[in-house]
Phi, psi and omega in degrees: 000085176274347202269142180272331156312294173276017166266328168301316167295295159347301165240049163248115165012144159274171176241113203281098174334156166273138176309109162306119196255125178290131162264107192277323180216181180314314228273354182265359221282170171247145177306106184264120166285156186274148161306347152286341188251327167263014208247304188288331194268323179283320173271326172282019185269333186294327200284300175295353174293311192279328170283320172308307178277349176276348162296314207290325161300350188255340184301313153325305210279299194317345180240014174282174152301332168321339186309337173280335187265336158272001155296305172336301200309324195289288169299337150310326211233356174303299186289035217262141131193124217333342167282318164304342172342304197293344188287300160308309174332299207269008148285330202264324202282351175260355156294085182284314151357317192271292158335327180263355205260123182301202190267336187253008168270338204282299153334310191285301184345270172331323216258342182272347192259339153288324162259007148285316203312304175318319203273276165343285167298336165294334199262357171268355182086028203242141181287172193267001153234167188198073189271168188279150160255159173313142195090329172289168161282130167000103175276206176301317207258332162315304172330293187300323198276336193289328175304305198276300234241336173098325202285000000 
């Protein structure tokens, strides 16, 4: 046995196959999720992708200097309801913090003061967005972004 190969072969295990699992009937069959079911399983994995990251942006904030006024800011949007709004508006145009807040805190802000507006209006029965049409007056969350963002 000169061939290194085959000195290689000589001692390596043989290796025992897995045993062929017969199936007989429906019911012993193993379960194949349907395309809807792995469809359902890929968005809640993104969906929990997502909720991760936005705890991981408030936690930031929360350990910024801002912290404290954003704690204020949290509880204002816990006690949120589409009649209260207006209570958020005139906090945010006197909110210099936010202003002082880089850009992607700025974001975070808006974007946790949008899914209070949502949440507020789904628990009021109401639908969950109501943007304004041309012509009309502003709503709450345009309002806010015009406040945060300049835009």
């Amino acid at each position: 046995m000169s061939n290194s190969f085959e000195r290689y072969a000589a001692m390596a295990a043989p290796r025992r196959s897995k045993p062929v699992r017969v199936v007989r009937s429906e019911a012993n069959a193993p379960l194949v999720p349907t395309v809807l079911e792995k469809e359902q399983r890929d968005n809640s994995v993104q969906f929990a992708r997502y909720k991760r990251a936005v705890r991981t942006e408030s936690t930031a904030l929360l350990s910024s200097e801002h912290s404290a006024n954003y704690r204020i800011l949290l509880a204002l949007l816990r006690r949120l309801t589409p009649q209260s709004s207006h209570e958020l508006v005139d906090y945010v145009k006197g909110a210099r913090w936010i202003k002082a807040c880089d850009r992607d805190q700025q974001f975070t802000v808006l974007s946790m003061m949008d899914m209070a507006i949502v949440r507020a209006r789904v628990h009021a029965g109401l639908p969950p967005f109501d943007d304004a049409l041309p012509g009309e007056p502003d709503n709450a969350f345009l309002i806010l972004r015009k406040e945060i963002t300049g835009a």
